[in-house]
C-alpha distance (Angstrom), angle and dihedral (degrees) to the residues before:
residue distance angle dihedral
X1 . . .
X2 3.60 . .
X3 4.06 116.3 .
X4 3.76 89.0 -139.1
X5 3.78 101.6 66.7
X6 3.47 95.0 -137.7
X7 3.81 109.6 -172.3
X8 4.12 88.0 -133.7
X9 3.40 95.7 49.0
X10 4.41 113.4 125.0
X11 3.69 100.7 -127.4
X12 3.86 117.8 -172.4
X13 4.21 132.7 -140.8
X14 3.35 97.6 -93.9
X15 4.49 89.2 42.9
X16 3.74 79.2 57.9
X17 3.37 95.5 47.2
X18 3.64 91.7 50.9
X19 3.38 93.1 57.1
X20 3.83 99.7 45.3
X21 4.06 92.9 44.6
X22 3.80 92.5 -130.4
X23 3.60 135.0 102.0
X24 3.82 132.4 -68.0
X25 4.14 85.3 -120.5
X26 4.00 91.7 57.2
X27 3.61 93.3 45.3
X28 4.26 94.3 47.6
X29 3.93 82.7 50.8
X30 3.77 100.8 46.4
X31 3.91 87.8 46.9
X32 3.80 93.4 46.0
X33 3.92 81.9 80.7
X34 4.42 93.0 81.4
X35 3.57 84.8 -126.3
X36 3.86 92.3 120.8
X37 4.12 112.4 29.3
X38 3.02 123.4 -112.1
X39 4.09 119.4 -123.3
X40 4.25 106.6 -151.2
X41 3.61 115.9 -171.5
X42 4.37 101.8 -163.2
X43 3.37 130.1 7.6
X44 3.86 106.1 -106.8
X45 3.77 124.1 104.1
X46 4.27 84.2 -103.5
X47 3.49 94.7 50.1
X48 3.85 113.5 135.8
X49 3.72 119.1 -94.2
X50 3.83 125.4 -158.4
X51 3.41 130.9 165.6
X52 4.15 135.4 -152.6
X53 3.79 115.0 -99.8
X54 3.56 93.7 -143.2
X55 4.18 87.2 56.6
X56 4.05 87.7 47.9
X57 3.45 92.2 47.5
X58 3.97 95.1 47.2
X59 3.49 96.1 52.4
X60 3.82 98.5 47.5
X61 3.86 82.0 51.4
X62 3.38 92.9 52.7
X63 3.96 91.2 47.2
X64 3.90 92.3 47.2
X65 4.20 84.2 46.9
X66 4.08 91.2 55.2
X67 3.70 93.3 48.2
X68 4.12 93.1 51.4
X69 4.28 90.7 36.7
């Protein structure tokens, strides 16, 4: 994970689950939702999967928004 927080940047699972301090599993199941797109590089069913940091951090936004609203 990049130091400069560029919005662009590909961040993986276990970047994400980094920055959230939880586990990889809680992460796959909050993303599961389509809320924040997946990137797939390949086609198989272990292709890698990365997502946009600017998507990750939107949607926890949005969660921590709901929860204050």
């Amino acid at each position: 994970m990049g130091a400069d927080g560029n919005p662009e940047e590909l961040i993986s699972l276990g970047d994400i689950s980094k920055l959230w301090n939880c586990s990889r599993t809680t992460v796959a199941r909050r993303l599961r939702s389509g809320e924040v797109q997946a990137i797939k590089f390949g086609t198989s069913r272990n292709s890698m999967v990365r997502y946009l940091r600017a998507d990750v951090e939107a949607y926890l936004k949005s969660q921590f928004d709901n929860r204050v609203s």
